[in-house]
N, C-alpha and C positions, 0 to 999 in steps of 0.2 A: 504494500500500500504506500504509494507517495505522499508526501506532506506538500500541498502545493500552495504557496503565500501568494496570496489574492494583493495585486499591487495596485488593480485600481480600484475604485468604492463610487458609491452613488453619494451624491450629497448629504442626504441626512445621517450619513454616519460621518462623513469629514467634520457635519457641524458637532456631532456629539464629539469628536475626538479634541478639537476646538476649543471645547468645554473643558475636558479633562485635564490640554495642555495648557490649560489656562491657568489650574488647580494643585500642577504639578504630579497630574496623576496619572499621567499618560506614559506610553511603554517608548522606548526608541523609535523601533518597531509604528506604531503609530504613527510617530511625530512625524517620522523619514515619511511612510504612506501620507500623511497630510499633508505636504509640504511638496511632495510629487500631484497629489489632487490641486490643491494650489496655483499649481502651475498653468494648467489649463482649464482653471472654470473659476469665472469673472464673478459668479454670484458669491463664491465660498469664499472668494480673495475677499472681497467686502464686508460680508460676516464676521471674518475675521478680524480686520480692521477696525471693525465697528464693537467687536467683545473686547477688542483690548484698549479702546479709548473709556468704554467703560469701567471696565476695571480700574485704569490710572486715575479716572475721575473718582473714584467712588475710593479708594489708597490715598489719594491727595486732599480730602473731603476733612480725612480722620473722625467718620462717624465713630460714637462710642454707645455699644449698644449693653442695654437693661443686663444687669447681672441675674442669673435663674434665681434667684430666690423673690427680687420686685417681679421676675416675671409673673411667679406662682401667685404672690399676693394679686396682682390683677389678675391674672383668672378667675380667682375664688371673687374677687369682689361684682365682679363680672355676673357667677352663676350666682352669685346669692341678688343680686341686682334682678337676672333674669327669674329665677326662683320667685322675685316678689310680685312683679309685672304678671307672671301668672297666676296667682293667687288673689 
């Protein structure tokens, strides 16, 4: 049985790989296969583009988000909120 690496891909997997190498979660292997898709399809080169300006915007923002424990407290405040509305 041969092992055969599929070098080209349809878009919606370039865009999920995208994602991945965005996240640092992507294999070599991928990255190389993206960056060969890349090469000839105009729509994913833009995708592209356009996830990593987001990214930089959203690193350069320094949002700071809710630590889990205020988060808990607004849920509970939330269901007992909604809790009362029904009653």
């Amino acid at each position: 049985m041969s092992r055969k690496i599929k070098i080209f891909m349809p878009c919606n997997e370039a865009n999920n790989i995208c994602n991945k190498a965005q996240y640092k979660e992507a294999s070599l292997l991928e990255k190389l296969k993206l960056n060969l898709h890349l090469i000839y399809c105009k729509a994913c080169r833009g995708y592209s583009l356009n996830n990593s300006k987001l990214t930089k915007r959203i690193e350069d923002s320094k949002l700071e988000c809710l630590d889990p424990k205020c988060k808990e407290d607004m849920k509970k405040d939330l269901e007992k909120a909604l809790k009362e509305q029904l009653h």
